[in-house]
PyMOL Python script that loads the backbone (N, CA, C, O; Angstrom):
from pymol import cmd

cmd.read_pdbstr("""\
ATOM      1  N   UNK A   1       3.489  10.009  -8.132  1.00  0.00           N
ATOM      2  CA  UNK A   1       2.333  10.878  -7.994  1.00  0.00           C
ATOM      3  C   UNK A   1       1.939  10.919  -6.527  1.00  0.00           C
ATOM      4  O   UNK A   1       2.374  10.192  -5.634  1.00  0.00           O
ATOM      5  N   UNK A   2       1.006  11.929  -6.428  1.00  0.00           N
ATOM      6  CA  UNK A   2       0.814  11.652  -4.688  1.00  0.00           C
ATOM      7  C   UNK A   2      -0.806  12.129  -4.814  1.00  0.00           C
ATOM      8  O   UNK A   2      -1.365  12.975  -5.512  1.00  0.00           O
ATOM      9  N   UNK A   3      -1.295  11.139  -3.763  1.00  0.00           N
ATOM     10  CA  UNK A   3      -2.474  11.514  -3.569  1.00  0.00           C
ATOM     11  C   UNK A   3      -2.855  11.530  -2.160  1.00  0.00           C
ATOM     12  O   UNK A   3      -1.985  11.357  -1.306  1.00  0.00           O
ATOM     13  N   UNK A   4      -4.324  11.759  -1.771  1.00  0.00           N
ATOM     14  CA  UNK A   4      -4.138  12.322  -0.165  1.00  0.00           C
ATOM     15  C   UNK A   4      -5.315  10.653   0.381  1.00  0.00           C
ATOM     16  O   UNK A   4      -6.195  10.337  -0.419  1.00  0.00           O
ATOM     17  N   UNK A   5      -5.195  10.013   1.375  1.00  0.00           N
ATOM     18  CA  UNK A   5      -5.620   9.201   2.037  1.00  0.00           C
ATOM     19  C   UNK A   5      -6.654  10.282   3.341  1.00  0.00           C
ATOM     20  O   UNK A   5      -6.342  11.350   3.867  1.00  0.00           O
ATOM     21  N   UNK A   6      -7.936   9.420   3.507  1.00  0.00           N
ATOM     22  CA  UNK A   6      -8.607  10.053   4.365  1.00  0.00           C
ATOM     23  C   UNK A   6      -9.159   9.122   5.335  1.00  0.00           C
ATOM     24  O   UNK A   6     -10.280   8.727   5.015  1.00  0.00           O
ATOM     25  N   UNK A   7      -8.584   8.531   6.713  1.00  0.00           N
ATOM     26  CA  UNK A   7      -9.621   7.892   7.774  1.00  0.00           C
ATOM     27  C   UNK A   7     -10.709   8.465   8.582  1.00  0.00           C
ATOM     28  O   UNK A   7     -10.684   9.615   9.019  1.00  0.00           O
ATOM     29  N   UNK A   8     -11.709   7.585   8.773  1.00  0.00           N
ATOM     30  CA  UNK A   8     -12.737   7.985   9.770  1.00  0.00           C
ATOM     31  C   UNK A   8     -13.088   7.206  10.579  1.00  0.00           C
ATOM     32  O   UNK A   8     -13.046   5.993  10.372  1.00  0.00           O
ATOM     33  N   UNK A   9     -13.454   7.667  11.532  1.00  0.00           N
ATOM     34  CA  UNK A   9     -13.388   6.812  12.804  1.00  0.00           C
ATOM     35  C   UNK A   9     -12.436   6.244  13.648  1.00  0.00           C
ATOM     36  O   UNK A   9     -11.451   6.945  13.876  1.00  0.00           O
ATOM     37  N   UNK A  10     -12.519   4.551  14.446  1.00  0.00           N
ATOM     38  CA  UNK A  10     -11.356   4.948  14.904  1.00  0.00           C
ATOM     39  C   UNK A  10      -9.930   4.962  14.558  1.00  0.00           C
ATOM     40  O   UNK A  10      -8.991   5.216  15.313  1.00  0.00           O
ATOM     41  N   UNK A  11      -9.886   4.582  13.026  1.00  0.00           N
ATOM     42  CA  UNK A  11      -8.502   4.728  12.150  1.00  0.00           C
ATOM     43  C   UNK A  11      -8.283   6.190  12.182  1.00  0.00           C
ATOM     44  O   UNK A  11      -7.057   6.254  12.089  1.00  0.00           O
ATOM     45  N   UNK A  12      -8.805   7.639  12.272  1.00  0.00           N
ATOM     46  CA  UNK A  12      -8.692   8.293  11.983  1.00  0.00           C
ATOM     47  C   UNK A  12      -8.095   8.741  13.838  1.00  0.00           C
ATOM     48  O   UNK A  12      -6.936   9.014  14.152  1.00  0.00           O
ATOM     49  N   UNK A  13      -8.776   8.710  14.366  1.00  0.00           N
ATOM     50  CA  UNK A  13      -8.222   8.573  16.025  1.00  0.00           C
ATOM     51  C   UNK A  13      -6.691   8.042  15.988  1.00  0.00           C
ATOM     52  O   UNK A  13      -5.666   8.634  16.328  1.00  0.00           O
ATOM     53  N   UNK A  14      -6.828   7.001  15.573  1.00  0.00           N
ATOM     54  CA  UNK A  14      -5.075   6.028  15.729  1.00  0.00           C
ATOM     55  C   UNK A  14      -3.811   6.707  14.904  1.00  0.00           C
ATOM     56  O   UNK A  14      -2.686   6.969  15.331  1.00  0.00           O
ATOM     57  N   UNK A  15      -4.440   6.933  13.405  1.00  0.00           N
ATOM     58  CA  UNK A  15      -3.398   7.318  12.316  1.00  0.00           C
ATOM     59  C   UNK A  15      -3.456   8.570  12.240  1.00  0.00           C
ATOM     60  O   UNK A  15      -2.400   9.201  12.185  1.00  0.00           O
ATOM     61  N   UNK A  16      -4.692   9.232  12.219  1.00  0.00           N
ATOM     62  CA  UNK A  16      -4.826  10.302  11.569  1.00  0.00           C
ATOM     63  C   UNK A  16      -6.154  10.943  10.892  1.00  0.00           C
ATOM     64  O   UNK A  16      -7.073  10.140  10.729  1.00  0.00           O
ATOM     65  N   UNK A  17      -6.347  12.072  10.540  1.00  0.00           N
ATOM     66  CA  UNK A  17      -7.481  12.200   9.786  1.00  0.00           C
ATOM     67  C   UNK A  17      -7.008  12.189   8.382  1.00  0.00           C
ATOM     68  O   UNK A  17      -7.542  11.266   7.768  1.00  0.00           O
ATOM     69  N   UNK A  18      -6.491  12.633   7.922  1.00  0.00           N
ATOM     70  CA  UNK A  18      -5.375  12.821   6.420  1.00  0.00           C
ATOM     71  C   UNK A  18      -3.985  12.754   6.422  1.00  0.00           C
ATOM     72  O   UNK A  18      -3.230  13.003   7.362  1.00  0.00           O
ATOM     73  N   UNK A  19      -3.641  12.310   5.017  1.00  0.00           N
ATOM     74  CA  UNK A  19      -1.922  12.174   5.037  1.00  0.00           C
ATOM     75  C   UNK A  19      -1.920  12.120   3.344  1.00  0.00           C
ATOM     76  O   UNK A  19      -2.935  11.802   2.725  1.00  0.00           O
ATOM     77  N   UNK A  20      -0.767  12.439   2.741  1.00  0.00           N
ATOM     78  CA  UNK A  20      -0.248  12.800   1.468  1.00  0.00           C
ATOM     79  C   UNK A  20       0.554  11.305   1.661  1.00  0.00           C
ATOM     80  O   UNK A  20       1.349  10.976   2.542  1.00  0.00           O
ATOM     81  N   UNK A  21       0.036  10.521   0.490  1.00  0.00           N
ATOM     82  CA  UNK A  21       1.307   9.403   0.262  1.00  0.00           C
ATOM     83  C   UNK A  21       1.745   9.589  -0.695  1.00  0.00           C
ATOM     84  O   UNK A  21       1.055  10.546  -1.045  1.00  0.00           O
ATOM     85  N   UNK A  22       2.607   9.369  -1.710  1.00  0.00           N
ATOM     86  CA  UNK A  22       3.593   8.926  -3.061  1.00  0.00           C
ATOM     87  C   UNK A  22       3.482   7.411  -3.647  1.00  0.00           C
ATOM     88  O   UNK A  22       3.912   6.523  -2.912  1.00  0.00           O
ATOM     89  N   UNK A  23       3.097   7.150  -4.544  1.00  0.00           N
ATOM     90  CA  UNK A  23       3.068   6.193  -5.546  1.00  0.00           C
ATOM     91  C   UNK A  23       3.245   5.913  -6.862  1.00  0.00           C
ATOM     92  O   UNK A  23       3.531   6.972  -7.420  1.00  0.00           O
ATOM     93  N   UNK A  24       3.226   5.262  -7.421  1.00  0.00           N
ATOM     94  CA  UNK A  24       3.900   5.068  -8.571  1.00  0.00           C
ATOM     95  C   UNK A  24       2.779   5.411  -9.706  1.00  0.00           C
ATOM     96  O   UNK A  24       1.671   4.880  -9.790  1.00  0.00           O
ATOM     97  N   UNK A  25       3.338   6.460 -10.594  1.00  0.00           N
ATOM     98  CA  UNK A  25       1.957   6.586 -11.715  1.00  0.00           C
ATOM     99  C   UNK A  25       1.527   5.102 -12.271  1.00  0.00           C
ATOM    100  O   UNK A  25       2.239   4.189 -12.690  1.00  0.00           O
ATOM    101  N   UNK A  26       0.270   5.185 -12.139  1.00  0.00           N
ATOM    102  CA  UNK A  26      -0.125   3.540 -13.237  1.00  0.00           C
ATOM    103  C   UNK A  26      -0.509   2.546 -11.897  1.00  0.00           C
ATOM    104  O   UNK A  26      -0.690   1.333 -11.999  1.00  0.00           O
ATOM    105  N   UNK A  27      -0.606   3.430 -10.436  1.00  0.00           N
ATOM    106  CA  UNK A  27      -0.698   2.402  -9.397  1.00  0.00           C
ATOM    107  C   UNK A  27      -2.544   2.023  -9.421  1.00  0.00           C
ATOM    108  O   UNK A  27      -3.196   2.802 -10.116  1.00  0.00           O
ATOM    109  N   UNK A  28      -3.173   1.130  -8.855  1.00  0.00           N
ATOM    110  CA  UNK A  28      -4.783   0.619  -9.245  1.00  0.00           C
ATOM    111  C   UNK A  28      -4.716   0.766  -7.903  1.00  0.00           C
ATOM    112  O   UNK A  28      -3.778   0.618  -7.120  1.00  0.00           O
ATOM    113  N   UNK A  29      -6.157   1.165  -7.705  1.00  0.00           N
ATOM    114  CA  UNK A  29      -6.761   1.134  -6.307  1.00  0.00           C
ATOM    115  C   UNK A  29      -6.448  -0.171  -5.579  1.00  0.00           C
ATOM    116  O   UNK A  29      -6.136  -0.082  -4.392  1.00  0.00           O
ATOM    117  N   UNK A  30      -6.481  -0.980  -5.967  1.00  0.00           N
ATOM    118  CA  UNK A  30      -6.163  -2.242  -4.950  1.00  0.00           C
ATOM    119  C   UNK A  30      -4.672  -2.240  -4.927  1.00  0.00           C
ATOM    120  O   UNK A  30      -4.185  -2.158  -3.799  1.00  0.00           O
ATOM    121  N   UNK A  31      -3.888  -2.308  -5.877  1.00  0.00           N
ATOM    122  CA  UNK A  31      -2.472  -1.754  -5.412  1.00  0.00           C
ATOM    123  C   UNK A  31      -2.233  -0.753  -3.668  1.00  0.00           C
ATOM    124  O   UNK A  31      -1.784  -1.048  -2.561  1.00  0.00           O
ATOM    125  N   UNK A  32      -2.809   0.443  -4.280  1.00  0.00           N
ATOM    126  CA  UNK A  32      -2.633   1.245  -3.221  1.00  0.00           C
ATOM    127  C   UNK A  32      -3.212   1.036  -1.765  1.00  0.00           C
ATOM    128  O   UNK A  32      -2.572   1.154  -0.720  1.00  0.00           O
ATOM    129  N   UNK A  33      -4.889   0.615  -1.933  1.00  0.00           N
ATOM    130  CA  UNK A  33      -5.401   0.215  -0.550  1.00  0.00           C
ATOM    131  C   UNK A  33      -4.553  -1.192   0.176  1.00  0.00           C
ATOM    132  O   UNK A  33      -4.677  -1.437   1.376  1.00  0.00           O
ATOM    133  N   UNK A  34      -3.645  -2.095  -0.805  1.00  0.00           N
ATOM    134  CA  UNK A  34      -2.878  -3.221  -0.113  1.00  0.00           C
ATOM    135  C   UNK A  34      -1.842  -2.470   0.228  1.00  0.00           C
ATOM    136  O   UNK A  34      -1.378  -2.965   1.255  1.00  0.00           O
ATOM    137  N   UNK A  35      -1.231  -1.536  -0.089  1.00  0.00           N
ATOM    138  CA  UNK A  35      -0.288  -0.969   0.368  1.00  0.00           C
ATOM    139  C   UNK A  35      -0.204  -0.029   1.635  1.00  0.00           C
ATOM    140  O   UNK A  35       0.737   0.088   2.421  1.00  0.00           O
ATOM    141  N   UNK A  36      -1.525   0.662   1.631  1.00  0.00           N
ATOM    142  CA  UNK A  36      -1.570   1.468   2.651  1.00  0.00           C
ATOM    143  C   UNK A  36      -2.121   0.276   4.140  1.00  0.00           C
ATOM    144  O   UNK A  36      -1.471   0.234   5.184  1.00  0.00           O
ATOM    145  N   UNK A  37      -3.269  -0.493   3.927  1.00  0.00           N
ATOM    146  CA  UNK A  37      -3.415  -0.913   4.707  1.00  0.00           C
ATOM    147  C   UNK A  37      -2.593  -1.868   5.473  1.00  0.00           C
ATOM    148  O   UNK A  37      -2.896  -2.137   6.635  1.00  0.00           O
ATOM    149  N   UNK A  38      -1.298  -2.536   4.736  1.00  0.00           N
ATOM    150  CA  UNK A  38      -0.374  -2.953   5.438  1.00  0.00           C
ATOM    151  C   UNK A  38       0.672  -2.042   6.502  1.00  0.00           C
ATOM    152  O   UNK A  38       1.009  -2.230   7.671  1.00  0.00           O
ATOM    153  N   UNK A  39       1.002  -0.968   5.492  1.00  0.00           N
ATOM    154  CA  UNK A  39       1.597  -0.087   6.238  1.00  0.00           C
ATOM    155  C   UNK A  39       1.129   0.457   7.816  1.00  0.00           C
ATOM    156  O   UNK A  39       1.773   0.439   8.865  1.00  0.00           O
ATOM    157  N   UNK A  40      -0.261   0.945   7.529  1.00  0.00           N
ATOM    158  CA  UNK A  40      -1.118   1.433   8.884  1.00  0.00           C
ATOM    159  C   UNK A  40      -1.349   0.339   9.534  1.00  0.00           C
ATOM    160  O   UNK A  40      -2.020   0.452  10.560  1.00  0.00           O
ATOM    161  N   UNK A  41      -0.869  -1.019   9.133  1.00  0.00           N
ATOM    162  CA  UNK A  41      -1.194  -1.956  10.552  1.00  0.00           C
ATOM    163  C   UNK A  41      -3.437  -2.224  10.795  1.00  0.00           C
ATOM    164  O   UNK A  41      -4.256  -2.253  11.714  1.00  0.00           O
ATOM    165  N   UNK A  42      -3.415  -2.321   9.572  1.00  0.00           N
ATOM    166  CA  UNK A  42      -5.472  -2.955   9.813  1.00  0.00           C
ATOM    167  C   UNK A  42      -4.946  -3.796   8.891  1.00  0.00           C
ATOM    168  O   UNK A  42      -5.540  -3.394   7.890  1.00  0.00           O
ATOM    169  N   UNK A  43      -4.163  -4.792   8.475  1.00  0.00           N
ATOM    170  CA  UNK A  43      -4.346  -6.053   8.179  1.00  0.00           C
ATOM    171  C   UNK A  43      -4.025  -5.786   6.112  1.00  0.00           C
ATOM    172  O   UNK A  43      -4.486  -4.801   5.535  1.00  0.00           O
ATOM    173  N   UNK A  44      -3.490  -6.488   5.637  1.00  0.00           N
ATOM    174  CA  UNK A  44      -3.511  -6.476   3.823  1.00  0.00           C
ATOM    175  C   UNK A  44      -4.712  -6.575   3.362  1.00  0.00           C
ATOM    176  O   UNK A  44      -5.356  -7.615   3.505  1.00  0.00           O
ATOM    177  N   UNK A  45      -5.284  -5.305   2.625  1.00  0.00           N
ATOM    178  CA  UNK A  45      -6.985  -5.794   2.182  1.00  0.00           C
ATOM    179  C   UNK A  45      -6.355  -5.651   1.061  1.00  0.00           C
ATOM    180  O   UNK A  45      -5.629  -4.766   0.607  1.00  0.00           O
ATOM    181  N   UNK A  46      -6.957  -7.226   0.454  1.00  0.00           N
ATOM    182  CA  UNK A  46      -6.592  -6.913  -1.078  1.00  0.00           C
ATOM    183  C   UNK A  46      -7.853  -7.165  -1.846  1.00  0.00           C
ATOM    184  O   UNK A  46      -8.373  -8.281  -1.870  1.00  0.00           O
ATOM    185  N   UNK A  47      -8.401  -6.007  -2.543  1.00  0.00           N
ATOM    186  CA  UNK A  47      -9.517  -5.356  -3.272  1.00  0.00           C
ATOM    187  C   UNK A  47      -9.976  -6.595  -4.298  1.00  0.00           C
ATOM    188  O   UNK A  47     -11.141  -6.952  -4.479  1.00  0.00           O
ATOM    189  N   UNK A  48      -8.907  -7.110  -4.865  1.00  0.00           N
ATOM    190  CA  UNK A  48      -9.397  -7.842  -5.701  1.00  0.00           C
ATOM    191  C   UNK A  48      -9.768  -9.115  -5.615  1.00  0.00           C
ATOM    192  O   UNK A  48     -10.296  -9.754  -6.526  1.00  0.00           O
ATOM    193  N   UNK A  49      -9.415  -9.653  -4.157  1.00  0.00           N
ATOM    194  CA  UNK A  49     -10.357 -10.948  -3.674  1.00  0.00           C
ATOM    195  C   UNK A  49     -11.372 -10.767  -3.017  1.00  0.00           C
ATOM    196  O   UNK A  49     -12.032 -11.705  -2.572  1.00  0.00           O
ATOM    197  N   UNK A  50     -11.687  -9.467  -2.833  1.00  0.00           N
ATOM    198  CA  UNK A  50     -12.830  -9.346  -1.706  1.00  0.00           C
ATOM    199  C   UNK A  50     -12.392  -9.252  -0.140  1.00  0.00           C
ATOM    200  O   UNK A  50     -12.958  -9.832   0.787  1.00  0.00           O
ATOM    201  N   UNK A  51     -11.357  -8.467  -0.057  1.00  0.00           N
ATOM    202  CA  UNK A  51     -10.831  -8.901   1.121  1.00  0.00           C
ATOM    203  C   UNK A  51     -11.248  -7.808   2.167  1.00  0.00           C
ATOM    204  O   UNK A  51     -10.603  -7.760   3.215  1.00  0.00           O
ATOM    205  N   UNK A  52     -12.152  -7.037   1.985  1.00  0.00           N
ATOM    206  CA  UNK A  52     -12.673  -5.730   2.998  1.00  0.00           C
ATOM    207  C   UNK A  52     -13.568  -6.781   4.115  1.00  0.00           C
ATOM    208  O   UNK A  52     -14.339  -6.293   4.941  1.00  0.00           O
ATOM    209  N   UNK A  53     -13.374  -8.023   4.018  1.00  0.00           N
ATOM    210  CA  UNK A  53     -14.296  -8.719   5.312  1.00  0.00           C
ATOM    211  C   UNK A  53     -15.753  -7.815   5.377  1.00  0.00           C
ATOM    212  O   UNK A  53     -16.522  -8.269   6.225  1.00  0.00           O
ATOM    213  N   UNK A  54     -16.283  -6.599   4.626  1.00  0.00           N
ATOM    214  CA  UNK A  54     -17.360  -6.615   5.466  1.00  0.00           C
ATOM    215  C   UNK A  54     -17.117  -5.224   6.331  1.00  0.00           C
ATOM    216  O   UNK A  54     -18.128  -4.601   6.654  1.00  0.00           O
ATOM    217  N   UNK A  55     -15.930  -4.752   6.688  1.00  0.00           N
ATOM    218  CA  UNK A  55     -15.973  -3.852   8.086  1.00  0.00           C
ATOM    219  C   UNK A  55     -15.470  -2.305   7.518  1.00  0.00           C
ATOM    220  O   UNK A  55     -15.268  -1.302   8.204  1.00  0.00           O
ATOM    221  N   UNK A  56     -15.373  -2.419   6.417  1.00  0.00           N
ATOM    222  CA  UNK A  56     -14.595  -0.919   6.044  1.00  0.00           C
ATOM    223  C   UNK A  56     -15.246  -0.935   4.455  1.00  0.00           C
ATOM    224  O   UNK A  56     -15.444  -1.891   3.706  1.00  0.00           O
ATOM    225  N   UNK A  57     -15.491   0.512   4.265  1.00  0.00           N
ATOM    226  CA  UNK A  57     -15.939   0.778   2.561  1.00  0.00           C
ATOM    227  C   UNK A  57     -14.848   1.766   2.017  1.00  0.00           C
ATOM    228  O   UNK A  57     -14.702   2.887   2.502  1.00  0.00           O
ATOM    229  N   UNK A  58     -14.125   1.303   1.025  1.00  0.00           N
ATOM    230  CA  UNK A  58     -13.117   2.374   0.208  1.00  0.00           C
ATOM    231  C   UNK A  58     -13.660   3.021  -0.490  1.00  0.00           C
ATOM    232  O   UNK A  58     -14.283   2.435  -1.376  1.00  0.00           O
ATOM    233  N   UNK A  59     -13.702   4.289  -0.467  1.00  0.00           N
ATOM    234  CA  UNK A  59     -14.179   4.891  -1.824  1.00  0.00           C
ATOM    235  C   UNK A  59     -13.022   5.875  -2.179  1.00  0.00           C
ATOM    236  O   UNK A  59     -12.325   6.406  -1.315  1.00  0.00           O
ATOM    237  N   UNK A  60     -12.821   6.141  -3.958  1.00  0.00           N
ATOM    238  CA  UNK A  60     -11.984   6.960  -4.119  1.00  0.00           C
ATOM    239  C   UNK A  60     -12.814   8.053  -5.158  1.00  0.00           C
ATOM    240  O   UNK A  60     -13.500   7.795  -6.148  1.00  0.00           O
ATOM    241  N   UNK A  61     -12.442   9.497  -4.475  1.00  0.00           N
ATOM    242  CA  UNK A  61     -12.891  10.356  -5.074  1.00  0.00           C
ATOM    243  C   UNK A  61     -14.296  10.122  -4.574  1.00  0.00           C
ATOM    244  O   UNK A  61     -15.144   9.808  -5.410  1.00  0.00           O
ATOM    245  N   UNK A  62     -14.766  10.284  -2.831  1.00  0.00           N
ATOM    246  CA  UNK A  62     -16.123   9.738  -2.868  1.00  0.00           C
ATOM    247  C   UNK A  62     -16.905   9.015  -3.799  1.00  0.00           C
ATOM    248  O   UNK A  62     -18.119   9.175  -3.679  1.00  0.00           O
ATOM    249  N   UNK A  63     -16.503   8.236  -4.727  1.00  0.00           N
ATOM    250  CA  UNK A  63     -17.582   6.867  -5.398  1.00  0.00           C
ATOM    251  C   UNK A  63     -16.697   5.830  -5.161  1.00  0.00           C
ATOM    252  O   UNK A  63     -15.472   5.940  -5.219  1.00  0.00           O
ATOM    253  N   UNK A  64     -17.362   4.745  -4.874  1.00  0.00           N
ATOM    254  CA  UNK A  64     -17.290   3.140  -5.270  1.00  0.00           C
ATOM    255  C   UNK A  64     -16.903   2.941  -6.433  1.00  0.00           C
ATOM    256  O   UNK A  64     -17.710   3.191  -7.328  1.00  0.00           O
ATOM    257  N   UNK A  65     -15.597   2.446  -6.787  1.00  0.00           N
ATOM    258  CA  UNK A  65     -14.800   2.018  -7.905  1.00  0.00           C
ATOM    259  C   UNK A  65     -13.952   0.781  -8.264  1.00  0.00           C
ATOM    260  O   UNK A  65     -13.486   0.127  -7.332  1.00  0.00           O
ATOM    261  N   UNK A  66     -13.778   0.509  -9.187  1.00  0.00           N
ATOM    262  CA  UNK A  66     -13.577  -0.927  -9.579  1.00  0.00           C
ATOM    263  C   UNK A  66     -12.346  -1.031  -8.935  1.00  0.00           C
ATOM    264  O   UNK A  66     -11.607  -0.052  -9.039  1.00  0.00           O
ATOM    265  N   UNK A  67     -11.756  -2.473  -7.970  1.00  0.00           N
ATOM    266  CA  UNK A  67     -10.499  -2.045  -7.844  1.00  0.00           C
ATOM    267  C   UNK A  67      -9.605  -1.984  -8.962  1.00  0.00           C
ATOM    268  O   UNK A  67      -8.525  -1.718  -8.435  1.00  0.00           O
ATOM    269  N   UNK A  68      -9.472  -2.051  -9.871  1.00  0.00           N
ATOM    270  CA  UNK A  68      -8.591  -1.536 -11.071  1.00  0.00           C
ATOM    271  C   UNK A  68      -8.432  -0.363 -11.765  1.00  0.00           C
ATOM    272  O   UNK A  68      -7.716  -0.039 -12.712  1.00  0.00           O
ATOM    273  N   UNK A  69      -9.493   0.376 -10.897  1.00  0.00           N
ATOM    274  CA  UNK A  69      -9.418   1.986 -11.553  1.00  0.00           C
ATOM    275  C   UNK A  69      -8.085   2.126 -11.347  1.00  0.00           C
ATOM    276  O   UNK A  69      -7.512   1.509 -10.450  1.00  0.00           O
ATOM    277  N   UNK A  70      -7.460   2.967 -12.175  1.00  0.00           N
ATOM    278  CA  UNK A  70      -5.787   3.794 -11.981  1.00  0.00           C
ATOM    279  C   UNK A  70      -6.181   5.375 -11.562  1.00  0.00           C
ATOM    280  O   UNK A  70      -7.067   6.169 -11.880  1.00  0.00           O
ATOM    281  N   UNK A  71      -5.363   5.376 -10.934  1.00  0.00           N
ATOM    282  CA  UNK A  71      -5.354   6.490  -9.548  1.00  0.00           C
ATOM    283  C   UNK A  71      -4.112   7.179 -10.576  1.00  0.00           C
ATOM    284  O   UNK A  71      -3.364   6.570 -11.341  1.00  0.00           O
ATOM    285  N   UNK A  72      -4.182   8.709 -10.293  1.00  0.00           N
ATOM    286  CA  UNK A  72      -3.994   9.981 -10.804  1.00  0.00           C
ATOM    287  C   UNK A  72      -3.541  10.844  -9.494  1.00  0.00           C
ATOM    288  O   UNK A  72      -3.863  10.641  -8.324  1.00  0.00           O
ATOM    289  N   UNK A  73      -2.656  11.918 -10.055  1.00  0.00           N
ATOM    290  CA  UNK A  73      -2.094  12.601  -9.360  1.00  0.00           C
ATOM    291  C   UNK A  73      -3.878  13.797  -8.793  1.00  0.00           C
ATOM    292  O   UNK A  73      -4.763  14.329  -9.463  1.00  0.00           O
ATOM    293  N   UNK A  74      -3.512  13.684  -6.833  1.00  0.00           N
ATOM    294  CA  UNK A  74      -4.543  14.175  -6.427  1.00  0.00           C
ATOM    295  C   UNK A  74      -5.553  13.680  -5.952  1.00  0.00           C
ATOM    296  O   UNK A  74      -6.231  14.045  -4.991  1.00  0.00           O
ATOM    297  N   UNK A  75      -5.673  12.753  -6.693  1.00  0.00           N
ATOM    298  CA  UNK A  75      -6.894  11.719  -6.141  1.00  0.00           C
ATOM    299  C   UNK A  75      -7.430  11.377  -4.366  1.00  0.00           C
ATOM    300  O   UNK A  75      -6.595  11.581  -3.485  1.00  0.00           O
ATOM    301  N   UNK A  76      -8.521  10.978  -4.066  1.00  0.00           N
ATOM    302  CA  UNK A  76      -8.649  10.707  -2.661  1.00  0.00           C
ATOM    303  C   UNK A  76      -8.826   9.337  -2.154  1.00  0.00           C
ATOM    304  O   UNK A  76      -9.383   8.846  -3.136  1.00  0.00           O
ATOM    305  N   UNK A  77      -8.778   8.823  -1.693  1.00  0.00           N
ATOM    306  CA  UNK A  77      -8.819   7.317  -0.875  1.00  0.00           C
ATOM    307  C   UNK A  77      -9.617   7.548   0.277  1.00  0.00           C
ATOM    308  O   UNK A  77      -9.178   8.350   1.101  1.00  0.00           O
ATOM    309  N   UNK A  78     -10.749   6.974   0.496  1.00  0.00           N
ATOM    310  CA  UNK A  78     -11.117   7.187   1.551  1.00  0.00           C
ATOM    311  C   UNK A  78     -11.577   6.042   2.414  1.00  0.00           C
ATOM    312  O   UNK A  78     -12.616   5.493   2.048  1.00  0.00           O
ATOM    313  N   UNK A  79     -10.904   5.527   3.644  1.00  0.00           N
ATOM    314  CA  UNK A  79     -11.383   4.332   4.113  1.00  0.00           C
ATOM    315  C   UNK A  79     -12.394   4.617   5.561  1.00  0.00           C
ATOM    316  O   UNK A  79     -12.056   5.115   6.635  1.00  0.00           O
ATOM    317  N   UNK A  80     -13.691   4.113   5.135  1.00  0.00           N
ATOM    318  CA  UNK A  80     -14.729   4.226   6.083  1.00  0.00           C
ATOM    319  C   UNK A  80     -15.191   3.004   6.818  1.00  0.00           C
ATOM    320  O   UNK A  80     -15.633   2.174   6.024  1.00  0.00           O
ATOM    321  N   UNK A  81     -15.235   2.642   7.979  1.00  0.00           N
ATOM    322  CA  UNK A  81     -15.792   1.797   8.810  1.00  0.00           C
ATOM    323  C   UNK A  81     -17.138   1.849   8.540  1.00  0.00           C
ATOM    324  O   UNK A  81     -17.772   2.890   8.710  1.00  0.00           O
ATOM    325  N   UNK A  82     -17.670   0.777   8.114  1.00  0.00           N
ATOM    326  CA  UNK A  82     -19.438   0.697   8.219  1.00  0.00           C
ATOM    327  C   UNK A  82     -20.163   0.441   9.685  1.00  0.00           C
ATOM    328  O   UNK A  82     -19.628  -0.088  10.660  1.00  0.00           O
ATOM    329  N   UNK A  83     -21.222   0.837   9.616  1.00  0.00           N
ATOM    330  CA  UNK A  83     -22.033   1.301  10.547  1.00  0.00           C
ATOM    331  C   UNK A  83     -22.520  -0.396  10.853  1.00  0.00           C
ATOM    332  O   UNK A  83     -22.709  -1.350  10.098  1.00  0.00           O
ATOM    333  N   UNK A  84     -22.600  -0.235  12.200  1.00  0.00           N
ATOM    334  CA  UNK A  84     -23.493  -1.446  12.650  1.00  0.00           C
ATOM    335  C   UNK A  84     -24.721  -0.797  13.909  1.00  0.00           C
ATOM    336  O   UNK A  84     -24.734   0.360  14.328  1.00  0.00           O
ATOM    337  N   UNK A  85     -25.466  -1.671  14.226  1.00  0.00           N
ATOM    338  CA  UNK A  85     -26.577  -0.602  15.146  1.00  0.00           C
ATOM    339  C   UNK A  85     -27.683  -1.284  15.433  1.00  0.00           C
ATOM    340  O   UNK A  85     -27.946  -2.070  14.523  1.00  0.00           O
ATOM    341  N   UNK A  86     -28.522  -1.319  16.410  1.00  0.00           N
ATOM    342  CA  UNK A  86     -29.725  -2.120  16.444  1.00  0.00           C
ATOM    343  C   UNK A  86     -30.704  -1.726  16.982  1.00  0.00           C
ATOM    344  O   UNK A  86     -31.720  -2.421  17.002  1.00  0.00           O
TER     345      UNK A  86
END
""", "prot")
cmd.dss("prot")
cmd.show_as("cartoon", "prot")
cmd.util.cbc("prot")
cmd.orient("prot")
């Protein structure tokens, strides 16, 4: 299946703003975000230990989702850097 990945900020500067990946039907959001984020080089976040440190929010299909949701042909990924500021 393929669905489309979206960075913002400066991942989106480095990689890209969008890209079409391919995965396996039946793949879970933490599947895919460990997969992509190894690939793009920001480190293995794996969803299901808590491994976003804090510095990035995934959302797929703009909402916050369990990492075990199963991802569907089309779907969006979206990895956002959180705001810091004082």
């Amino acid at each position: 299946m393929q669905i489309r990945i979206r960075f913002v900020g400066f991942w989106a500067r480095k990689i890209g703003r969008e890209l079409a990946v391919e995965l396996d039907d039946g793949t879970t959001l933490a599947a895919a975000v460990m997969q992509i984020s190894k690939k793009y080089g920001f480190g293995v976040i794996n969803l299901d230990h808590g491994d976003d440190q804090g510095v990035l929010v995934i959302l797929l299909n703009g909402r916050s989702q369990k990492p075990s949701a199963k991802l569907e042909e089309g779907d969006e990924i979206a990895f956002l850097p959180t705001m810091a500021g004082g």
